[in-house]
C-alpha positions in Angstrom: 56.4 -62.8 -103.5 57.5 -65.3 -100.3 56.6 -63.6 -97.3 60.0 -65.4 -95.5 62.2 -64.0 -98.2 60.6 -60.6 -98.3 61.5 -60.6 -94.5 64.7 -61.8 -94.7 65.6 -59.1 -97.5 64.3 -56.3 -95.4 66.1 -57.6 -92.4 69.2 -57.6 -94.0 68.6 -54.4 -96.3 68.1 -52.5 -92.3 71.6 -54.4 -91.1 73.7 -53.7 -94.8 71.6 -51.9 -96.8 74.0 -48.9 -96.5 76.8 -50.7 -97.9 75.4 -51.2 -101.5 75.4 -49.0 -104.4 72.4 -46.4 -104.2 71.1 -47.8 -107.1 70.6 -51.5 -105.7 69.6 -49.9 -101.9 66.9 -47.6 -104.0 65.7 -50.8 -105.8 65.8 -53.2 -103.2 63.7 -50.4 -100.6 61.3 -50.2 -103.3 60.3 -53.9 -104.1 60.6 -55.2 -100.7 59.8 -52.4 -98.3 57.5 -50.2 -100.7 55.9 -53.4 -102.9 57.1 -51.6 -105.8 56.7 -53.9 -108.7 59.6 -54.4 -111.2 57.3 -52.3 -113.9 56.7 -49.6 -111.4 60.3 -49.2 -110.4 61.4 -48.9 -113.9 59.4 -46.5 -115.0 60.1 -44.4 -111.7 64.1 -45.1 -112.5 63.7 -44.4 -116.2 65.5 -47.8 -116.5 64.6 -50.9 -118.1 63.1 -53.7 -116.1 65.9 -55.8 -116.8 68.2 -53.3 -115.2 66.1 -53.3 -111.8 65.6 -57.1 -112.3 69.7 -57.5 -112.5 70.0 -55.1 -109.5 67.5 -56.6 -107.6 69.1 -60.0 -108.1 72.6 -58.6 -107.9 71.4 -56.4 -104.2 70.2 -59.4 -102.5 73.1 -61.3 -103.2 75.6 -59.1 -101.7 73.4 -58.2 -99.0 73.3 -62.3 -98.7 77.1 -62.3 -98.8 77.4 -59.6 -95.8 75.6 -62.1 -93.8 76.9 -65.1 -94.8 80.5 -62.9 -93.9 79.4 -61.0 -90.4 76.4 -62.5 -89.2 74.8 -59.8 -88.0 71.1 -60.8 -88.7 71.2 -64.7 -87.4 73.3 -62.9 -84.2 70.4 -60.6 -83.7 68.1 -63.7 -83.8 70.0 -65.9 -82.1 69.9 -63.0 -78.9 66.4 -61.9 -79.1 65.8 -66.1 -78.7 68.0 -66.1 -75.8 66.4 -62.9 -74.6 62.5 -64.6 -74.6 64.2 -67.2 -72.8 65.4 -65.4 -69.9 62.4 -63.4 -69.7 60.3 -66.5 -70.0 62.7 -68.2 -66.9 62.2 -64.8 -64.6 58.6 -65.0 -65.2 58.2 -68.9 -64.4 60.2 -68.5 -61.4 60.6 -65.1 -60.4 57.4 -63.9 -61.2 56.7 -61.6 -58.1 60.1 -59.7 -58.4 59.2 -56.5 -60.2 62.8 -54.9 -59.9 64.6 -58.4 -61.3 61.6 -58.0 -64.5 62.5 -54.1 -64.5 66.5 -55.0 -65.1 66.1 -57.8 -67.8 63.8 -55.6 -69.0 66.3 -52.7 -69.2 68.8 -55.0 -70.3 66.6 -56.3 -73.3 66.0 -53.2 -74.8 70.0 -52.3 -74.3 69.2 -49.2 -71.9 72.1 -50.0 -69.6 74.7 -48.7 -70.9 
């Protein structure tokens, strides 16, 4: 399996995964985040591996259309980028300001509310 894609699924299953059928969340959770194979799921479902192979096909691509709709996953990226480079800027030039380091820090892990 692609290491990248196996990410990517288990990203998006933590972001969405509520908002699929059981059945496809139950699949999907044991294939990428419990390396289920398609065989072991099966017989564990009492289902036929085409019937996990369909769900499994048909769960990443609604959890694929969640994020192609809301975004939630390249957002998260896109701030935890911006977030190394603030910390990365307050270290280069702030380096000796312990209380500045303790609010981005606070603010990174989103404990000011």
């Amino acid at each position: 399996m692609d290491i990248e894609k196996k990410n990517r699924v288990c990203a998006l299953l933590a972001f969405y995964g509520e908002l699929l059928a059981k059945k496809q969340q139950t699949y999907l959770r044991y294939y990428y985040e419990d390396d289920f194979s398609i065989i072991e799921i099966a017989e564990e479902e009492t289902v036929s591996r085409q019937a996990v192979s369909d769900n499994l096909k048909k769960g990443v691509d609604v959890l694929e259309h969640y994020e192609d709709v809301l975004s939630l996953y390249h957002d998260s990226l896109a701030r935890q980028e911006e977030e190394q480079n603030l910390l990365d800027y307050v270290e280069e030039h702030y380096g000796q300001d312990q209380h500045l380091k303790d609010i981005i820090d606070r603010m990174v892990n989103e404990e000011i509310n």
